[in-house]
ZAMARGU-4260 file (C-alpha; in steps of 0.2 Angstrom, whole numbers, plus 5000, padded with zeros to 4 digits):
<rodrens>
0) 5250/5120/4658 | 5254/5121/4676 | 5251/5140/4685 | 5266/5141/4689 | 5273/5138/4671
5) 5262/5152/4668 | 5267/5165/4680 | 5286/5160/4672 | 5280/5163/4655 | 5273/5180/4660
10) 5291/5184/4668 | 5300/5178/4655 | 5289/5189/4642 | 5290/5204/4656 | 5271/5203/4657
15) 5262/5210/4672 | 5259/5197/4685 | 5243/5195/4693 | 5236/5204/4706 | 5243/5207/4721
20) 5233/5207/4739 | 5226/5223/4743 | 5223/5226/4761 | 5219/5244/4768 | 5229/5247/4784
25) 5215/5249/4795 | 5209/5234/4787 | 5225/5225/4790 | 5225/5228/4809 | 5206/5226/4810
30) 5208/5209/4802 | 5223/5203/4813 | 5217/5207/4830 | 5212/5191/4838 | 5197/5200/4849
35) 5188/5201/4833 | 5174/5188/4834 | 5175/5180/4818 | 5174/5163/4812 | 5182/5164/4798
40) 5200/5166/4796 | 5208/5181/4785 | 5224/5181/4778 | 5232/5195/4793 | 5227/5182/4807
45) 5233/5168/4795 | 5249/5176/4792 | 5250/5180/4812 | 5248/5160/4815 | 5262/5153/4804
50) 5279/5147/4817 | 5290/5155/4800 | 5286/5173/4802 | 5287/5174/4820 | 5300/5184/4817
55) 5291/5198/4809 | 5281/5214/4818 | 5264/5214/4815 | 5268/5229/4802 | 5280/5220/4792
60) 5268/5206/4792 | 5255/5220/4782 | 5269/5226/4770 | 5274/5207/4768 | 5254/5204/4761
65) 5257/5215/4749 | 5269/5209/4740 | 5257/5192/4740 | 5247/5185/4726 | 5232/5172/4734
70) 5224/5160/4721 | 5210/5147/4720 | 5213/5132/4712 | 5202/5118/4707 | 5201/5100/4713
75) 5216/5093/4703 | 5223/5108/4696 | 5243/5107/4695 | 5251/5122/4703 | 5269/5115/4695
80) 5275/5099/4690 | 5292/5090/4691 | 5306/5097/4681 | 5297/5113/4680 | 5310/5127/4685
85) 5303/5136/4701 | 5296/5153/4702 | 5288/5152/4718 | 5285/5150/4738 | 5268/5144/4742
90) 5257/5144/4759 | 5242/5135/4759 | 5228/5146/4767 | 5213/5134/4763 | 5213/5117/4757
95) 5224/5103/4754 | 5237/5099/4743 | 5247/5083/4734 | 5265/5082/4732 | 5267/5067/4719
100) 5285/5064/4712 | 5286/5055/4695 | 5297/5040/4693 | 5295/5044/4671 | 5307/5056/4667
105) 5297/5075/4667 | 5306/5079/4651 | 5294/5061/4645 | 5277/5065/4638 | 5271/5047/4643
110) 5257/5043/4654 | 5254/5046/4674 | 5257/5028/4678 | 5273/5031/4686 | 5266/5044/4698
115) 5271/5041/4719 | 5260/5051/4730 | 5273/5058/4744 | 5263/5067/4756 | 5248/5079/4756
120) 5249/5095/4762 | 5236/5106/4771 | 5232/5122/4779 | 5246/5131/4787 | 5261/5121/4779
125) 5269/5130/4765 | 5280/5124/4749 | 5290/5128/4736 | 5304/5138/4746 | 5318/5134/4735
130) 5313/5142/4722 | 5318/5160/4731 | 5335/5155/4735 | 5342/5145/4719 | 5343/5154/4702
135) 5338/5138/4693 | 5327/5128/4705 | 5320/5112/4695 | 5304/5105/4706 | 5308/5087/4711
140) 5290/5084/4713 | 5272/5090/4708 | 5261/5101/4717 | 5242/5096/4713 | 5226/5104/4720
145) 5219/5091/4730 | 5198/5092/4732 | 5201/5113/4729 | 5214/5122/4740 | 5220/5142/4740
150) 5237/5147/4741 | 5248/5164/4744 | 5262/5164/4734 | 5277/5176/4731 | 5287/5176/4716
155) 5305/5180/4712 | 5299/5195/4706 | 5288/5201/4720 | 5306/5196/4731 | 5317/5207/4720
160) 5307/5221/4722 | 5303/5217/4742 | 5321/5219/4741 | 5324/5236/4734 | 5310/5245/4744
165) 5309/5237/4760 | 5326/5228/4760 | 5326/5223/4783 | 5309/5214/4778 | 5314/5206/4761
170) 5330/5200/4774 | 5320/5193/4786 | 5310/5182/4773 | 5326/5177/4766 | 5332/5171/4783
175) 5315/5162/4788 | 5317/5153/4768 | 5333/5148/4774 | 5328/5139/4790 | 5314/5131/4782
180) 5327/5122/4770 | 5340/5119/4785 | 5325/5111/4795 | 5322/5098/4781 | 5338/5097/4778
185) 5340/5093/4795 | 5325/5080/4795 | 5328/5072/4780 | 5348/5067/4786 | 5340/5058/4801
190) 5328/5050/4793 | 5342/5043/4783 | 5354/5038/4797 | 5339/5031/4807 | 5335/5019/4788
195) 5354/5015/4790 | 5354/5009/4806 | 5340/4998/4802 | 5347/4992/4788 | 5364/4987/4797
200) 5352/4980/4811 | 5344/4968/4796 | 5360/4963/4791 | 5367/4958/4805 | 5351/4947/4811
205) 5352/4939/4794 | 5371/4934/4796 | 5369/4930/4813
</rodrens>
């Protein structure tokens, strides 16, 4: 079973979802200043870094993390697989992680042969952003754990309640999900016209 089919089930059954980050506020803004000399990154500079909340004070940032869930998962550990409806955004704040699309049918118990690597994901990228905007988002790939990674996610429960009690923040996550989607959006038609002015160009040497 994939975690994320998990966390659905829990929903589903109105079972508490797991732990939420905890950060003190003096902890928060300790952690976030960049004058700090650490090495290692915490989530508050982590959050800080990502392009997709540049639109967020650093306060908003802190009442953001709480309403976050971070999770270690194991070298090829699904975090959902195709088909699967979506619960969740996901930001990748250690490791690496696979999106693999299936050419089997996902309702098919049949074996992995059919699996296409896509691309591989690593820190600071983020996934999974449909799932927040569509009331019935099916994944249209698999998100595997690649060599270990850790993830912050949000769930449509987390966002209904960002929306009740801090309704300008839970608006501003909304509109960042929103670009997110119009940038690939925007990506993915170009890539397409720039294949179909290939392909024109191909057919044209060939009936030349």
């Amino acid at each position: 079973m994939s975690y994320e089919k998990e966390i659905k089930e829990k929903i589903n059954g109105h079972e508490k979802l797991p732990e939420r980050i905890e950060i003190s506020v003096l902890k928060y803004f300790w952690q976030s200043n960049p004058l700090v000399g650490r090495k290692k990154d915490t989530i508050p500079r982590f959050l800080r870094k990502m392009g997709v909340f540049s639109n967020f004070s650093e306060n908003e940032l802190r009442i953001f993390a709480k309403f976050l869930h971070h999770r270690k998962f194991s070298p090829g550990e699904t975090i959902f697989k195709q088909g699967e409806l979506g619960v969740g955004f996901y930001l990748i704040f250690n490791g690496y992680t696979d999106i693999v699309v299936d050419s089997i049918s996902p309702e098919s118990n049949e074996g992995q042969g059919g699996n296409r690597h896509i691309l591989t994901l690593e820190k600071g990228d983020y996934f999974g952003e449909l799932a927040l905007l569509q009331e019935t988002s099916v994944r249209n790939g698999s998100a595997i754990s690649r060599q270990g990674c850790e993830l912050l996610g949000i769930f449509k429960p987390d966002v209904e309640e960002l929306i009740n009690t801090y309704p300008l923040i839970a608006a501003k996550l909304l509109q960042s999900v929103s670009l997110i989607v119009a940038n690939r959006l925007f990506n993915l038609t170009r890539e397409v016209q720039e294949l179909k002015f290939k392909l024109s160009s191909y057919e044209k040497d060939a009936n030349a």
